[in-house]
C-alpha positions as YAML, in Angstrom:
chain: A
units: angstrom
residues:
- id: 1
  name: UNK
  ca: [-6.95, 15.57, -15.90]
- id: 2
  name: UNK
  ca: [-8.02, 12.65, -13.91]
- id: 3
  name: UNK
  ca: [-7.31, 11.61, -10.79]
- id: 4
  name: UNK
  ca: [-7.44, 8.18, -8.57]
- id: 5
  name: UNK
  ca: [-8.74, 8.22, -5.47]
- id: 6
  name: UNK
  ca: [-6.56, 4.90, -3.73]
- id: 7
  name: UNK
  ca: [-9.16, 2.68, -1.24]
- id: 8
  name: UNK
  ca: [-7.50, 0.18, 0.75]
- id: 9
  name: UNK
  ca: [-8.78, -3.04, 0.80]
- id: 10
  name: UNK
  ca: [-6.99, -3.95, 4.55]
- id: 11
  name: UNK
  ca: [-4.61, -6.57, 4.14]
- id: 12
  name: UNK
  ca: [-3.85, -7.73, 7.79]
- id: 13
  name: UNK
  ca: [-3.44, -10.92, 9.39]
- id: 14
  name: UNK
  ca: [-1.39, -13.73, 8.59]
- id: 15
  name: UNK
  ca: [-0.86, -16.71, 11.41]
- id: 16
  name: UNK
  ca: [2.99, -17.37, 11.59]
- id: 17
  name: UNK
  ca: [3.81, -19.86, 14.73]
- id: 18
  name: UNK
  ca: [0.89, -18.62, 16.47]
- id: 19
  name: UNK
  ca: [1.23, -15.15, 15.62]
- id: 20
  name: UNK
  ca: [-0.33, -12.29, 14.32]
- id: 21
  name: UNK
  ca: [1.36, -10.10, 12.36]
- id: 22
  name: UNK
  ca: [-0.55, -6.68, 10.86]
- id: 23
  name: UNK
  ca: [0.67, -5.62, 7.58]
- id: 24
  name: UNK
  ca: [-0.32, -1.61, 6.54]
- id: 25
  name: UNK
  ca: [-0.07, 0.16, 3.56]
- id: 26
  name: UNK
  ca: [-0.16, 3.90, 3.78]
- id: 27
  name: UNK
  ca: [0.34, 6.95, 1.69]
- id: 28
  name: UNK
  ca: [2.63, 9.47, 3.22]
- id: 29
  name: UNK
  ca: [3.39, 13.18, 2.45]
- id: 30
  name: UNK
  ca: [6.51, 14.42, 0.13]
- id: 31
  name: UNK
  ca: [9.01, 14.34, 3.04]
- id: 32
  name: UNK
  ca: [7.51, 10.80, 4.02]
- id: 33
  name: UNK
  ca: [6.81, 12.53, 7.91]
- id: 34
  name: UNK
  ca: [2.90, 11.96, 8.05]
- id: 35
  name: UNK
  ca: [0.07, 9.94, 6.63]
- id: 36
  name: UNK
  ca: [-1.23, 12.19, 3.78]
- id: 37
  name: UNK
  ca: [-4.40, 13.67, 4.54]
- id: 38
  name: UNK
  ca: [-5.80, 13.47, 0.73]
- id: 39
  name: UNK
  ca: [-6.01, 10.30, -1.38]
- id: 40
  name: UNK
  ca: [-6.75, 12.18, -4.63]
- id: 41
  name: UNK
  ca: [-3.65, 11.59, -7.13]
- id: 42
  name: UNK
  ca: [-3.24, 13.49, -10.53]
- id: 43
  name: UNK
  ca: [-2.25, 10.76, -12.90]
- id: 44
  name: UNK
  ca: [1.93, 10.89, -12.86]
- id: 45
  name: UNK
  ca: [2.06, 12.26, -9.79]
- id: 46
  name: UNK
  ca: [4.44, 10.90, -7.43]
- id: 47
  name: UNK
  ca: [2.82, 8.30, -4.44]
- id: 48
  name: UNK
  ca: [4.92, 8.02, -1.22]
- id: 49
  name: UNK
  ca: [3.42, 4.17, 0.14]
- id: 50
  name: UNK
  ca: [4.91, 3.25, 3.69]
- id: 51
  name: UNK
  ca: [4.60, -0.62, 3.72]
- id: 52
  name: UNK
  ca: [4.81, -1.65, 7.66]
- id: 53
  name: UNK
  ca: [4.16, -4.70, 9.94]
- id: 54
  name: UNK
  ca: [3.19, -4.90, 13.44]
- id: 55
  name: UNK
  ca: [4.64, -7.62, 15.42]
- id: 56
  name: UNK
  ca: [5.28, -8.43, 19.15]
- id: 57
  name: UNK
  ca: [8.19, -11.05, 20.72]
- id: 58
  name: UNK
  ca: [8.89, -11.43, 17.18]
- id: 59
  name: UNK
  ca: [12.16, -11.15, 15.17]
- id: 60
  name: UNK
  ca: [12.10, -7.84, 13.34]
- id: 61
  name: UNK
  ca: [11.00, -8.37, 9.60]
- id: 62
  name: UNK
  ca: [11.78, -6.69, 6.63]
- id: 63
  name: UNK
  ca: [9.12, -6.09, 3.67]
- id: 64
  name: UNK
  ca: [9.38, -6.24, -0.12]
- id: 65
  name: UNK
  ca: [6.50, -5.38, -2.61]
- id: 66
  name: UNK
  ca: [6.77, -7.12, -5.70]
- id: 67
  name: UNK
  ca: [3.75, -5.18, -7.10]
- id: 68
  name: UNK
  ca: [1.11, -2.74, -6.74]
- id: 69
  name: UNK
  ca: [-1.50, -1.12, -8.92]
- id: 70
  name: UNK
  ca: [-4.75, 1.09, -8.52]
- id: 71
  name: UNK
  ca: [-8.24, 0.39, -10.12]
- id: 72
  name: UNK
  ca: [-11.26, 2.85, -10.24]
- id: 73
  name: UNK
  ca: [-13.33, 0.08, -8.20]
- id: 74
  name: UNK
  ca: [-11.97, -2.08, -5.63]
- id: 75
  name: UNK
  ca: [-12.37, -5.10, -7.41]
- id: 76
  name: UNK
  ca: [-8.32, -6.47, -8.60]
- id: 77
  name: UNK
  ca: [-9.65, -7.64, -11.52]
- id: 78
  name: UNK
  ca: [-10.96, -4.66, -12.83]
- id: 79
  name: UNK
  ca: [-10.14, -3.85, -16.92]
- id: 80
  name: UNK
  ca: [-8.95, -0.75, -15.64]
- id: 81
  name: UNK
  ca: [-5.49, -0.57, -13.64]
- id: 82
  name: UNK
  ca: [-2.76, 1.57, -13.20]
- id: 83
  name: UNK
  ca: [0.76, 0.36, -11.99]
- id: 84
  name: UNK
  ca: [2.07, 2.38, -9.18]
- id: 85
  name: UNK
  ca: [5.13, -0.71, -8.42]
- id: 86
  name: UNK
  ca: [6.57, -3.64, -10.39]
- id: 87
  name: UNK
  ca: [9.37, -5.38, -10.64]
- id: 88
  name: UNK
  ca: [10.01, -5.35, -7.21]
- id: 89
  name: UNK
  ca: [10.09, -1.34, -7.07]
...
């Protein structure tokens, strides 16, 4: 079988009103109560992905992931992708 091996390219930092707010992605274990400690999928195995943000003296935000994939290399536009989200979840 093969597996993917997810790399995050960090996605953090986006000015808002002189703000900074730090986005995360991370991969979280069955009952969603820690990070995982492997990134080594089987393909059709199931991938728990926290999506937070960090913010301070800032109204609390909500997040929505329109998509998400995985390539072999972390390049986006790489021939080779699988879908892990779409259509909004």
């Amino acid at each position: 079988a093969m597996a993917i091996k997810p790399t995050w390219i960090p996605f953090s930092s986006a000015k808002v009103m002189q703000q900074q707010l730090s986005f995360t992605l991370r991969l979280m274990t069955d009952d969603w109560s820690v990070a995982r400690p492997s990134t080594v999928y089987q393909l059709g195995q199931t991938l728990n992905v926290e999506a937070s943000v960090q913010t301070v003296n800032h109204v609390p935000l909500r997040i929505f992931v329109v998509s998400c994939f995985a390539t072999p290399v972390p390049d986006r536009n790489s021939p080779l992708s699988y879908q892990i989200i779409s259509n909004s979840g």
